[in-house]
C-alpha positions in Angstrom: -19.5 18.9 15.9 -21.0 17.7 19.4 -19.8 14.1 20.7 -22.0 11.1 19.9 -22.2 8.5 22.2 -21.9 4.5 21.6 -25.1 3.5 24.0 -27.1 6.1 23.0 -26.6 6.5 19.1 -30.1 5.0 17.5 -28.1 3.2 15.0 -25.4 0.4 16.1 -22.1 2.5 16.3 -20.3 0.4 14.5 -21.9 1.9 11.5 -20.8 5.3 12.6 -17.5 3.9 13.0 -17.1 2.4 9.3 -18.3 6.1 8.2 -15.9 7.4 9.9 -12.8 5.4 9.3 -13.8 5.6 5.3 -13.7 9.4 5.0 -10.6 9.6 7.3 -8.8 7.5 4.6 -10.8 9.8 2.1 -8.9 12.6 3.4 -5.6 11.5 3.7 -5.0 12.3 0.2 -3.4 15.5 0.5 -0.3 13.2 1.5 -1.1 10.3 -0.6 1.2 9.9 -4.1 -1.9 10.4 -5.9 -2.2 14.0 -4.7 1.0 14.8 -4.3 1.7 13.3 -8.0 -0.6 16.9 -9.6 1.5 18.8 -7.6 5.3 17.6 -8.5 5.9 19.3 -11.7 4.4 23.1 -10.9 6.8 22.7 -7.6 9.4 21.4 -9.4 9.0 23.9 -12.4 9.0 26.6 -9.5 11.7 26.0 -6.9 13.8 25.1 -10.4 15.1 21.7 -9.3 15.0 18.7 -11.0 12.6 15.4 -10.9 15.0 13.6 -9.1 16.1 15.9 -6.5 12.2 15.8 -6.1 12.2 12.2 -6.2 14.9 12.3 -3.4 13.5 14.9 -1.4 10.5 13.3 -1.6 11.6 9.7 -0.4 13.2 11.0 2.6 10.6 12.9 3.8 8.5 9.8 3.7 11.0 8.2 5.2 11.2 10.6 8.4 7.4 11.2 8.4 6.9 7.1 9.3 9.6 6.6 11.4 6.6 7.5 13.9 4.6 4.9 13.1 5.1 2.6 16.0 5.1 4.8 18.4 1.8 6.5 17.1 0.9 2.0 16.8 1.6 1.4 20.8 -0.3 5.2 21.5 -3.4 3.8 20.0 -3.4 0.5 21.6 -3.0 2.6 24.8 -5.0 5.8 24.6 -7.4 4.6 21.7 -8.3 6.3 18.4 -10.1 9.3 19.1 -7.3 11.6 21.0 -5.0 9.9 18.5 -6.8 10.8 15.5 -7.6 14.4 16.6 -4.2 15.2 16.9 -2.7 13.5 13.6 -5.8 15.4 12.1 -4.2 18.3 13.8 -1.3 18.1 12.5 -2.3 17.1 8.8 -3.9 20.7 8.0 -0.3 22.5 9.7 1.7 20.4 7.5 -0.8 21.6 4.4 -0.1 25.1 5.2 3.8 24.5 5.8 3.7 23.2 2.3 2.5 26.0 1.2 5.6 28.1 2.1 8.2 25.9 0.6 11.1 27.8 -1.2 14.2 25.3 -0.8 14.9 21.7 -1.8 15.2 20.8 1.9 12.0 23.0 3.2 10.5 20.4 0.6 11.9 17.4 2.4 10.7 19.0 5.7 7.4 19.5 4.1 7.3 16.1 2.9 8.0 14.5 6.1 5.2 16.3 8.1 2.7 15.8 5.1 3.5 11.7 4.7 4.1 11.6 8.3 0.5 13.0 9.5 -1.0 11.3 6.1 0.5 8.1 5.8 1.8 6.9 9.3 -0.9 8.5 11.0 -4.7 9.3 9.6 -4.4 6.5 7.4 -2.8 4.1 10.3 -5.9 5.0 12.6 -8.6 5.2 10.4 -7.6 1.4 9.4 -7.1 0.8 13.2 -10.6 1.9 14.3 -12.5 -0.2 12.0 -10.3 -3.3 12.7 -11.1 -3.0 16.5 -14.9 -2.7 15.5 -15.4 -6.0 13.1 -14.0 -9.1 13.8 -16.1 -12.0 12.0 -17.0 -9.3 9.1 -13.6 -7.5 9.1 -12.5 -8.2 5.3 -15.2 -6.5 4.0 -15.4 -4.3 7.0 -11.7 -3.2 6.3 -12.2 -2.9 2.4 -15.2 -0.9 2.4 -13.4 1.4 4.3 -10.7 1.5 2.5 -12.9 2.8 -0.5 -12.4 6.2 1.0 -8.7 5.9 -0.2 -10.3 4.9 -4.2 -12.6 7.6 -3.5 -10.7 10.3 -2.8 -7.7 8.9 -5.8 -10.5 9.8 -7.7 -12.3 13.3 -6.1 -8.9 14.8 -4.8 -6.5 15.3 -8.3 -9.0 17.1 -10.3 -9.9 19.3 -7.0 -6.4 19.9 -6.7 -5.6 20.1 -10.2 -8.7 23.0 -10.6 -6.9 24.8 -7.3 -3.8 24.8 -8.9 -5.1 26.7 -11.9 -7.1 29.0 -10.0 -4.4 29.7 -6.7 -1.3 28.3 -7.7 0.2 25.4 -6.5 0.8 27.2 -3.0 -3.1 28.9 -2.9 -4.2 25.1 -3.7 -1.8 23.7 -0.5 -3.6 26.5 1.6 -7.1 25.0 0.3 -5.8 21.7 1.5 -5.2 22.9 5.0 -8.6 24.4 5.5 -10.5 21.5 4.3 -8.6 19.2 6.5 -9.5 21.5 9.4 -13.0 21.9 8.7 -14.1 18.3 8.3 -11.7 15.1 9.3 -10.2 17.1 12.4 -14.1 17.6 14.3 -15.1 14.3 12.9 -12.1 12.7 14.5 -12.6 14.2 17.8 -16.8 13.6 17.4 -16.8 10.1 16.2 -13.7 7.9 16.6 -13.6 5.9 19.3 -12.0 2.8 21.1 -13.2 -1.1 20.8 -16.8 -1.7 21.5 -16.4 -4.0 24.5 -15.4 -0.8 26.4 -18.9 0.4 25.7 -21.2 -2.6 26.1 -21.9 -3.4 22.6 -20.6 -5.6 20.4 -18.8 -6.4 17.3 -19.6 -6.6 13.7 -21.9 -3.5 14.2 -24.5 -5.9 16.3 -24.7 -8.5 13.1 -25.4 -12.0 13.8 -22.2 -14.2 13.8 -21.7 -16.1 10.3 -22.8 -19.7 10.4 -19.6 -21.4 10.1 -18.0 -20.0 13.7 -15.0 -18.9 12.6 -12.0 -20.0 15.5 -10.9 -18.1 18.4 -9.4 -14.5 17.7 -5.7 -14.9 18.1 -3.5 -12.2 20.8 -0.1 -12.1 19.5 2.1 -9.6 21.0 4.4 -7.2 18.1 7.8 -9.4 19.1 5.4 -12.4 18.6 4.5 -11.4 14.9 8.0 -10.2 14.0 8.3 -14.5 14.2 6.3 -15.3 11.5 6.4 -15.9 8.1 3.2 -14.6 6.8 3.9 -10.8 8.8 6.9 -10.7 6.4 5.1 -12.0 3.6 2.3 -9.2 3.8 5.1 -6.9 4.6 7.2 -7.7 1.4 4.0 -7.4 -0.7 3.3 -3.9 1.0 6.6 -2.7 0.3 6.6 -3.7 -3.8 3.1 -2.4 -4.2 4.2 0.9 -2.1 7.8 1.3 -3.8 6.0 0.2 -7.2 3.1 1.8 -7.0 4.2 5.4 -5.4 6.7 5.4 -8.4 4.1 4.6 -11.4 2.0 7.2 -9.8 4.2 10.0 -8.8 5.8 9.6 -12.2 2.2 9.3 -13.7 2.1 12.4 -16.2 5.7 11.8 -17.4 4.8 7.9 -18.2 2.0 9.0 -20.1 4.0 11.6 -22.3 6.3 9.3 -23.2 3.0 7.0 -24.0 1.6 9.9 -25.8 -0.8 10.4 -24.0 -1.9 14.4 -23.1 -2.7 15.7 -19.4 -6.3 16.1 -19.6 -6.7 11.8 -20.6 -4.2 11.1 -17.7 -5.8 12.8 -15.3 -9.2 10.7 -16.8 -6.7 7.3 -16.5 -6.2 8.3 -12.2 -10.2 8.2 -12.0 -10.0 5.4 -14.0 -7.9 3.8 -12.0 -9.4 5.0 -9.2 -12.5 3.3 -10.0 -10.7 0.0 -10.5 -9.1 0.0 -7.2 -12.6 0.5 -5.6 -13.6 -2.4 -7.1 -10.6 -4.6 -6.5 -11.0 -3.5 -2.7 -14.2 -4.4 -2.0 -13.7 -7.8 -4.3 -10.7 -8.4 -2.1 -12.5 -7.9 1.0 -15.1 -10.4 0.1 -12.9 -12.9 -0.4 -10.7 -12.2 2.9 -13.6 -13.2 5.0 -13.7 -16.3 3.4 -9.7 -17.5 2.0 -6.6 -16.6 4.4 -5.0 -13.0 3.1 -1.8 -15.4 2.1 -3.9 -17.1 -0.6 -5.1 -13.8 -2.3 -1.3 -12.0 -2.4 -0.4 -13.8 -5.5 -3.0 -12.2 -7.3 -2.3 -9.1 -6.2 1.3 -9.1 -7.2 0.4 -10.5 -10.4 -1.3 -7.2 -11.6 1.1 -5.4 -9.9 3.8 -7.3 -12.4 1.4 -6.2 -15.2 1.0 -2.8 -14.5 4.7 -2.6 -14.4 5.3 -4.6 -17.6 2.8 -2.5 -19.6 4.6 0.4 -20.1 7.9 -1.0 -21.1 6.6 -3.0 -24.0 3.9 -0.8 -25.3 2.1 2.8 -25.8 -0.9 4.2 -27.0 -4.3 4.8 -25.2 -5.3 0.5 -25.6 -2.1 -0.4 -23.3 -2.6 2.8 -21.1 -6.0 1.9 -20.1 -4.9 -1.6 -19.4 -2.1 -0.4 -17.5 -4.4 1.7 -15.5 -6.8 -0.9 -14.9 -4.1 -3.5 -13.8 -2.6 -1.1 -11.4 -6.1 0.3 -10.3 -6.8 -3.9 -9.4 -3.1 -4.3 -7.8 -3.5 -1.4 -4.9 -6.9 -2.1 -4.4 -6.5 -6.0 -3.9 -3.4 -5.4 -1.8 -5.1 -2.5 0.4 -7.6 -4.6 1.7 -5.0 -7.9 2.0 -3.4 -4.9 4.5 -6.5 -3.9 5.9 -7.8 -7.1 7.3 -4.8 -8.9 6.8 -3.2 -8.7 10.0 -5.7 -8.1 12.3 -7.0 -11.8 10.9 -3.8 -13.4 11.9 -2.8 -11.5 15.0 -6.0 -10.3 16.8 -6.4 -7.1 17.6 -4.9 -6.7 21.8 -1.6 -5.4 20.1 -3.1 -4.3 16.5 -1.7 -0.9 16.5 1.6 -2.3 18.0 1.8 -4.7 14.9 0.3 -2.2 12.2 3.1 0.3 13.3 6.0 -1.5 12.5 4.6 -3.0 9.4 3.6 0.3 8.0 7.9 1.0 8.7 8.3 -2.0 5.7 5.0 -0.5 3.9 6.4 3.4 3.0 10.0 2.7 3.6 8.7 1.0 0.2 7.1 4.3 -0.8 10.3 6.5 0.2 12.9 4.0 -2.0 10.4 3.7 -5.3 10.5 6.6 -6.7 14.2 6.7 -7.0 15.2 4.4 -9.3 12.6 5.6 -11.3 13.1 9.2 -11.6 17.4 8.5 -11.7 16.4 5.8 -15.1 14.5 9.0 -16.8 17.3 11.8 -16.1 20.2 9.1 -16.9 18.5 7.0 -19.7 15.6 9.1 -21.1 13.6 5.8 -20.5 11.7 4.0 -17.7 12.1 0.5 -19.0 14.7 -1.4 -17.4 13.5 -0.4 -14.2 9.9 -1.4 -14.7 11.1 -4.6 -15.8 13.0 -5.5 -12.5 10.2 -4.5 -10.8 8.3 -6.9 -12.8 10.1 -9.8 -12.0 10.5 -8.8 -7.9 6.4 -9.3 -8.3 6.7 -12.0 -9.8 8.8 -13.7 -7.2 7.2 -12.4 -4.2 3.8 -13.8 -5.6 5.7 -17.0 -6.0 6.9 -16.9 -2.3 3.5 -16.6 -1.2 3.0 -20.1 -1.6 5.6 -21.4 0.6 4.4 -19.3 3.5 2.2 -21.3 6.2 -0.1 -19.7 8.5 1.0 -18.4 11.8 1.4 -20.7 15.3 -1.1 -20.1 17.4 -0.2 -17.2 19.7 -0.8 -19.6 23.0 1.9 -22.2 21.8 3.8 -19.1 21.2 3.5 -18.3 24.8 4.5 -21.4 26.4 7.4 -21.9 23.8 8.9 -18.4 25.2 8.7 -20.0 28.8 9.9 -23.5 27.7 13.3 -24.4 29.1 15.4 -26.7 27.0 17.5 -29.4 29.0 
């Protein structure tokens, strides 16, 4: 794909940039839970090991695969997006392939590390990255309908893979993967992505006028700056429940709908379902960030999420499995775009990949520990319940704690308290 440039591209390349930011988050599903969720129990059923040495496996390759994550942060602020995303593009189809040569528990934790590592920590890091250094008065709904890619492709990629896996096998399907990755997000990464539009004469917002109401001066906060405030933790805590929470419900998806009796083919139809839902919630979401603080919108996002895990415990049948579907499809898409925008609103965007690095730590360290309580309640108990109702309540507490969070300091008053001497 030849290189298109900002000044000469007819249409305002912040367009091209919101394109291209959705369908990298489109395509980090080969890594996402979603995906990897169709492919847990023909792996498991082959290698012969059991859910939770899975589950394990599985949480500390996520864990090693976003241990990157700042470093990959502080290489985008420095280098910018494109080289960054053409290399973690790169890297994404290898660790497809590697996948498919998996034989051992721990060539499966290796695999999961590069695969969550090049998915999680670093397409979906920069795709998320790029958009937030191209929209600054219009970034909520900027961010979120980016972040449709991600609802998108929960819906598009587990009946591809699913149909792959009946055709190829599970390691034919992983090979699939690899060559789709390199034939589309790797030349659009190196074509398209690119760094903030200043550098390029244009400006922000994709060249639309600035809203009436002149929002205030974009804040500069450095990473150490950040780490100070209340409402980083607060959006971090929220991305770890919904991670740790989420990843769990999903990855566990086919075996929480057994034991609802529900059969494959109508779980599969309850992830497009859900799918479908989270678009929605996203771009909702992303509406209302341009016009309340992210802090304000996190207790509605944790109480789905509280839903969603309370559902299953008290109930079956398909009534309480759509509604669980729809109140998790509403939890990840509310919280993704509270993420998306999120801290780029409070911290500006001169150390935004800095920032977004070490959050994302907090965000799938969340993803790595979810699944384990989960899958150890099953193999020890034979039933998911307790579980999901601590992880009830832990939403309903951090949604609670969203209220006694106050918006950042400004990041100049952070500046001169740093250099204040105290006598």
């Amino acid at each position: 794909m030849r290189m298109v440039s900002p000044r000469k591209s007819a249409l305002h390349y912040g367009w091209i940039i919101l394109g291209a930011g959705t369908f990298g988050s489109f395509m980090t599903l080969p890594g996402q839970t979603a995906g990897v969720s169709v492919f847990f129990d023909p792996i498991t059923a082959d290698l012969g090991i059991s859910r939770t040495s899975a589950s394990i496996a599985y949480a500390a390759g996520t864990l090693a695969g976003i241990l990157p994550a700042p470093v990959i942060g502080r290489w985008i602020d420095r280098r910018g997006p494109r080289l960054t995303a053409t290399i973690i593009a790169g890297a994404l189809a290898v660790a497809c392939a590697l996948m498919a040569t998996v034989q051992t528990a721990m060539m499966l934790l290796i695999g999961f590390a590069l695969l969550r590592g090049a998915a999680i920590g670093g397409l979906s890091l920069v795709s998320q990255q790029v958009v937030n250094l191209w929209f600054v008065r219009r970034r909520g709904i900027a961010a979120a309908a980016a972040s449709l890619g991600l609802a998108a492709g929960s819906m598009v990629f587990p009946k591809l893979i699913d149909g792959l896996i009946s055709l190829y096998g599970w390691r034919g399907a992983y090979l699939a993967l690899a060559g789709l990755v390199a034939l589309t997000i790797l030349p659009i990464a190196a074509a398209l992505f690119r760094d903030r539009p200043e550098k390029f004469g244009l400006s922000t917002d994709a060249g639309l006028l600035p809203a009436a109401e002149h929002p205030r001066e974009e804040p500069s906060f450095t990473r150490e700056q950040a780490l100070r405030t209340g409402v980083f933790w607060l959006l971090c805590a929220a991305g770890f429940l919904t991670n740790a929470i989420g990843t769990a419900l999903l990855l566990n998806h086919f075996s929480i709908m057994r034991t609802a009796g529900i059969p494959h083919s109508d779980a599969l139809l309850l992830l497009s379902l859900l799918a479908g839902v989270q678009a929605v919630a996203t771009l909702s979401t992303g509406f209302l960030v341009d016009r309340y603080e992210p802090r304000h919108l996190v207790p509605l996002a944790m109480f789905m999420l509280a839903l969603a895990s309370a559902l299953p415990s008290f109930g079956s049948g398909a009534a309480v499995s759509v509604l669980y579907a729809l109140s998790l499809g509403g939890a990840y898409g509310s919280q993704q775009a509270i993420n998306a925008a999120g801290y780029a609103q409070y911290f500006g965007r001169d150390h935004l990949g800095a920032i977004r690095g070490a959050s994302f730590v907090f965000g799938i360290a969340g993803a790595a520990f979810g699944p384990l309580p989960f899958a150890a309640s099953i193999d020890w108990t034979g039933s998911y319940a307790a579980v999901l109702i601590s992880s009830c309540a832990l939403c309903i507490v951090c949604g609670a704690g969203a209220f006694a969070v106050k918006r950042p300091t400004s990041s100049a008053q952070f500046r001169i308290d740093e250099h204040s001497i105290i006598p």
